[in-house]
C-alpha positions as CSV (number, residue, x, y, z in Angstrom):
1,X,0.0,0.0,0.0
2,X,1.5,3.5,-1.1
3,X,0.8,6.2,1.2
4,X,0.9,9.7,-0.9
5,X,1.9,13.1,1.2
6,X,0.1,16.0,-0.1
7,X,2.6,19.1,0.5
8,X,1.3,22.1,1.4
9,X,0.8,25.0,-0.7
10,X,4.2,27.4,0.0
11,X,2.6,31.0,-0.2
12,X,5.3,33.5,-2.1
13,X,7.6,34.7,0.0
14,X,6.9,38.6,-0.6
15,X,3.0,37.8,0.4
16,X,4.1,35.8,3.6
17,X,6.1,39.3,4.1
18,X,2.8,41.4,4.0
19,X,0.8,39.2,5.7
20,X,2.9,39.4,8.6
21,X,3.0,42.7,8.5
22,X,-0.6,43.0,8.5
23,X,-0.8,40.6,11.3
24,X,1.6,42.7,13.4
25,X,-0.3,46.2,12.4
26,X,-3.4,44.8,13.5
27,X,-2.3,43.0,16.9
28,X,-1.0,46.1,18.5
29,X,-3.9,48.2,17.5
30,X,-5.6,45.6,19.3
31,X,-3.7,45.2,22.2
32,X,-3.3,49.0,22.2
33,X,-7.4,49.7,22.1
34,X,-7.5,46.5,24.9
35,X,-5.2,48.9,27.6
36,X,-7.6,51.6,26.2
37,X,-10.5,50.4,28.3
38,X,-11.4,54.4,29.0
39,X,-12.0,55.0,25.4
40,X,-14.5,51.7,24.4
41,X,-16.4,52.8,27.6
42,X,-17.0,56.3,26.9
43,X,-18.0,55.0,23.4
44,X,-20.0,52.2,24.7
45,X,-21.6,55.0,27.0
46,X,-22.4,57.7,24.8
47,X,-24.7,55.0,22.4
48,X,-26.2,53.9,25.1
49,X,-27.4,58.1,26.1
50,X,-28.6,57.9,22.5
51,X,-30.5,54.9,22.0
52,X,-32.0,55.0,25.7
53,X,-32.4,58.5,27.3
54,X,-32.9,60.3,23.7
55,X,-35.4,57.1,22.7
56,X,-36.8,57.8,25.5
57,X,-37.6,61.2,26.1
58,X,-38.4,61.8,22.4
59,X,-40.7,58.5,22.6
60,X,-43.9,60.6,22.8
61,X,-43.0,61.9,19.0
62,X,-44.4,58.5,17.8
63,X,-47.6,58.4,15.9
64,X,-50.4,57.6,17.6
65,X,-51.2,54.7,15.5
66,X,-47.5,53.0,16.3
67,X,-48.5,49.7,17.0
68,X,-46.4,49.6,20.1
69,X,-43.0,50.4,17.9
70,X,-41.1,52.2,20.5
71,X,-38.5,55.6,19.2
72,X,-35.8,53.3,20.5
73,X,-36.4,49.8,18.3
74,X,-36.6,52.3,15.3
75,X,-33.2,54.1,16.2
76,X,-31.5,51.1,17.0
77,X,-29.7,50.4,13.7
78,X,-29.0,54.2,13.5
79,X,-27.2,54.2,16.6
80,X,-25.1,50.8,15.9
81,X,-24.4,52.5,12.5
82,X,-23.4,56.0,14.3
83,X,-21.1,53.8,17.0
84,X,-19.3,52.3,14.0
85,X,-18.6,55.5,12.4
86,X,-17.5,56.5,15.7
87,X,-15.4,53.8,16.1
88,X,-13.8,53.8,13.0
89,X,-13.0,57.3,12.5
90,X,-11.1,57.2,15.9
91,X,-9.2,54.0,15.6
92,X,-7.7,55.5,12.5
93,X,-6.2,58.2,14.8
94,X,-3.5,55.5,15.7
95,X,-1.4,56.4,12.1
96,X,-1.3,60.1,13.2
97,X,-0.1,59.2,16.4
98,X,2.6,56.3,14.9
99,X,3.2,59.2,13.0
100,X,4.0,61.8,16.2
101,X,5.9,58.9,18.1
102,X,8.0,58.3,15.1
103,X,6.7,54.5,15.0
104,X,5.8,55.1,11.4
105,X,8.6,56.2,9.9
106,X,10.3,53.0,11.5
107,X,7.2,51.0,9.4
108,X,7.8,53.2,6.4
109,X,11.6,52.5,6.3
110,X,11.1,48.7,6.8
111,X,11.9,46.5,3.6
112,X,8.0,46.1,3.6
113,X,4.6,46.9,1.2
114,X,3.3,50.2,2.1
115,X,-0.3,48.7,1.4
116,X,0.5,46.6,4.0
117,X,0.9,48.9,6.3
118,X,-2.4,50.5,5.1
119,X,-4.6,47.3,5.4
120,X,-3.2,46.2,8.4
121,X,-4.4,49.7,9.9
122,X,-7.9,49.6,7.8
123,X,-8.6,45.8,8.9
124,X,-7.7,47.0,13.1
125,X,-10.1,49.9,12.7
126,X,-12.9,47.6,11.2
127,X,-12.3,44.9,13.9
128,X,-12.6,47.5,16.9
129,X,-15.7,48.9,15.0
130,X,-17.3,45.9,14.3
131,X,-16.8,45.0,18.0
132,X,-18.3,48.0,19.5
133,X,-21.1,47.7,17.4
134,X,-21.9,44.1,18.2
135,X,-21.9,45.0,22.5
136,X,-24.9,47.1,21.2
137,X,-26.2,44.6,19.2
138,X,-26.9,42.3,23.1
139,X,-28.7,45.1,24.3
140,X,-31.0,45.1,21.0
141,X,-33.8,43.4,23.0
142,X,-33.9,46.3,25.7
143,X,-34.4,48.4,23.1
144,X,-37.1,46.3,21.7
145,X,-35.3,44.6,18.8
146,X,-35.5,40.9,18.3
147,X,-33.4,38.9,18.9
148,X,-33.3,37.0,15.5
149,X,-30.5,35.3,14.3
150,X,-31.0,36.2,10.2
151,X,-31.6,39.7,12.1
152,X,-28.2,39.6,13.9
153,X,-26.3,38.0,11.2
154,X,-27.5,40.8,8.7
155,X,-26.5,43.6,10.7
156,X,-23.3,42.2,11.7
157,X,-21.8,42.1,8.3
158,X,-23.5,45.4,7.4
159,X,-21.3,46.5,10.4
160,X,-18.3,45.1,8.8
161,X,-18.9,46.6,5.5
162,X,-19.4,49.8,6.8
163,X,-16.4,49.9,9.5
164,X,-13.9,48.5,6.5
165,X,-15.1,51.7,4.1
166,X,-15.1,54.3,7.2
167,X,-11.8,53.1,8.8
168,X,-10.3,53.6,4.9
169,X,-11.8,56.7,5.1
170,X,-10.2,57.9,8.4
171,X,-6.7,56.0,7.6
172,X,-7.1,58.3,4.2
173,X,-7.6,61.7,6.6
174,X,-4.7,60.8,8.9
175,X,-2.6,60.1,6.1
176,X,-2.8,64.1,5.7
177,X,-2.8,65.8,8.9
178,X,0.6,65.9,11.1
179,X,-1.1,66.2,14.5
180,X,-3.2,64.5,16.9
181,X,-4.9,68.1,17.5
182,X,-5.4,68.8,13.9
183,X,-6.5,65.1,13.1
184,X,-9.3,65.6,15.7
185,X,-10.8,69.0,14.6
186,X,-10.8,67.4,11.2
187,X,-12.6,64.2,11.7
188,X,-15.2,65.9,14.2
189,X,-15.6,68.6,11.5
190,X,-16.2,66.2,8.8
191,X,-18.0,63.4,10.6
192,X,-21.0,65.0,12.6
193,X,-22.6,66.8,9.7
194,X,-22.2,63.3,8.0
195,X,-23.8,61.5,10.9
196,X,-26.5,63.8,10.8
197,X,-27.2,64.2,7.4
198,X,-27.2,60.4,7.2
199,X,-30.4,59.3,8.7
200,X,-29.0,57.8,11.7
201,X,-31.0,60.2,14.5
202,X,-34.0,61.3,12.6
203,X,-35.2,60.5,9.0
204,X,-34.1,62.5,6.5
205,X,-37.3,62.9,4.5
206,X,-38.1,66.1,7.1
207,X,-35.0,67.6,5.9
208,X,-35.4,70.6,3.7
209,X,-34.9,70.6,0.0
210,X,-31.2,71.1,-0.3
211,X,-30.0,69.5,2.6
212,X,-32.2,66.3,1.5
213,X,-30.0,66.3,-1.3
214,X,-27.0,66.4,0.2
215,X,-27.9,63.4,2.4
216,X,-28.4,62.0,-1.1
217,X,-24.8,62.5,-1.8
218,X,-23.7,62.0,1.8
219,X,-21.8,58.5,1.3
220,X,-22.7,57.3,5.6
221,X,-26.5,57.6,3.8
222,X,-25.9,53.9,2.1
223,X,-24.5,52.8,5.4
224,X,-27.4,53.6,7.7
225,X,-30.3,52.9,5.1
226,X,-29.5,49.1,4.8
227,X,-29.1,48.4,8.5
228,X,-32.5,50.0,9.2
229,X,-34.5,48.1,6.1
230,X,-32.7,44.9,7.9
231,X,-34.4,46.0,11.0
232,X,-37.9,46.7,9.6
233,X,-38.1,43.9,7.6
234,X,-38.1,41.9,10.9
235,X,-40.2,44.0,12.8
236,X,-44.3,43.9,12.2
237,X,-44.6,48.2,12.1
238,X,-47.3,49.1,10.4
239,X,-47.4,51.4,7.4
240,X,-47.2,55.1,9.5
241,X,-44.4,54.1,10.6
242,X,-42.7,52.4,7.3
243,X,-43.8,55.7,5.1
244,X,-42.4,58.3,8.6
245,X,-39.2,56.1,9.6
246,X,-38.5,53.6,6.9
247,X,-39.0,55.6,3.2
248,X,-35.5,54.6,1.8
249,X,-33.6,56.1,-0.7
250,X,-34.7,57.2,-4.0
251,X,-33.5,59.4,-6.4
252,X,-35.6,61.6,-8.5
253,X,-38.9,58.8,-7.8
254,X,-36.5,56.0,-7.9
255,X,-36.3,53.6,-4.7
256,X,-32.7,52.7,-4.4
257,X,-32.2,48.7,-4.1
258,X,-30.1,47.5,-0.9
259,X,-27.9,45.7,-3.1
260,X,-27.2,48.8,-4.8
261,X,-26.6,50.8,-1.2
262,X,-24.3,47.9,-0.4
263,X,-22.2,48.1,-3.5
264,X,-21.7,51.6,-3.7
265,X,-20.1,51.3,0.5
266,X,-18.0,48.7,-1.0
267,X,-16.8,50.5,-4.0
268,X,-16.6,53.5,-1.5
269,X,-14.3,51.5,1.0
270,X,-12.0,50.6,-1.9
271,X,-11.5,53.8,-3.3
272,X,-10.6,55.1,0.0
273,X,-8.0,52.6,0.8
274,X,-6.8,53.3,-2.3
275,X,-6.6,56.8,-1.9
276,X,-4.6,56.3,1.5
277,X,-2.2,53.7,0.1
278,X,-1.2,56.6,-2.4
279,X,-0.9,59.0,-0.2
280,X,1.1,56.8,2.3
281,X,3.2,56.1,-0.5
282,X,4.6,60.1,-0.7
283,X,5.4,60.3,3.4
284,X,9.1,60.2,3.6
């Protein structure tokens, strides 16, 4: 009898270079966010103020014909999606402060890929975000959410989707700012008129005409919409509610498909870590 060994696939020795790299980028932004208890709380916290006392102080806003849909179960996917954004955008502060400590420039100086680098930073930020966002998602039932596992499973990879294009997005922005400071002012002035033109607080049908349009243009709009469609689609609200909380997006008439929403965050995410890989790529 002839026993046959099956050798192992040997992986290119460049590519078992980046992967460790990656590996490496992503475990101390891990370890570093783990010492950084503070920071996930305050997070943690602030969602919490959101989905809770503002659910439930604005909870007398609902239509009278609700069906016992409580303010909270309908902004519970546009607080996950807010604590993602969140998230991400503040993990990706780690490259300006590599940057300050001069831990970059050591990375940057290695004989190693600068996309790397970039991914490694992208794929930490999307871990921490996606982690956040799924401590909310065991509180889902307090805010009356189901706990269903379609439900869960759906809004968990929309999570990942979205925190994979947002933490490009920040890795991009600290790619081009020199100080923590500056990074800061940046990202808070860039991301709160996005989370608030996105539909994650309030729907944005109420908005007036030209800011309606720029939630149409607003790119955190294609994150939100397909979490909260997730959500209604396993909730039994009836048709007030849908039309006030749950109209979608359309443009000029046109209902935008999920699919579509989901594909242009993906194509979004891409472009971004492009854009950071290229600019990475001029930093001395």
């Amino acid at each position: 009898m002839t026993v046959r060994t099956v050798e192992a696939p040997v992986l290119p020795r460049g590519l078992r270079r980046d992967l460790r790299v990656i590996k490496v980028v992503l475990q101390r932004d891990l370890i570093r966010f783990v010492y950084d208890v503070s920071r996930a709380l305050a997070m943690f916290l602030q969602a919490v103020l959101w989905l809770f006392v503002m659910g439930g102080g604005f909870g007398g806003l609902m239509p009278a014909d609700s069906g016992g849909i409580r303010l909270e179960t309908v902004m519970f996917p546009g607080v996950v999606a807010m604590t993602v954004i969140v998230t991400s955008i503040s993990s990706a502060s780690s490259v300006v402060w590599d940057r300050e400590f001069g831990f970059l420039r050591e990375m940057l100086v290695a004989p190693v890929g600068r996309t790397s680098i970039v991914i490694g930073k992208v794929l930490s930020g999307t871990v921490l975000a996606t982690m956040q966002g799924a401590v909310l998602l065991a509180l889902a039932g307090l805010a009356g959410v189901p706990y269903d596992l379609v439900l869960m499973a759906e809004l968990l990879g929309l999570m990942l989707l979205a925190a994979f294009s947002l933490s490009a997005f920040g890795i991009m922005i600290a790619s081009r700012v020199k100080g923590l400071e500056a990074y800061l002012g940046v990202s808070q002035l860039a991301v709160m008129p996005l989370v608030f033109l996105s539909g994650a607080l309030f729907p944005t049908g109420t908005l007036p005409g030209w800011l309606s349009a720029l939630s149409l243009v607003n790119p955190l709009s294609y994150t939100v919409d397909p979490m909260r469609q997730a959500l209604f689609a396993h909730v039994d609200a009836p048709e007030s509610v849908q039309l006030m909380f749950n109209p979608g997006i359309s443009w000029y008439g046109w209902t935008v498909p999920v699919a579509l929403e989901i594909a242009l965050v993906a194509g979004s995410g891409l472009v971004f870590l492009y854009l950071a890989v290229a600019r990475l790529r001029k930093i001395d």
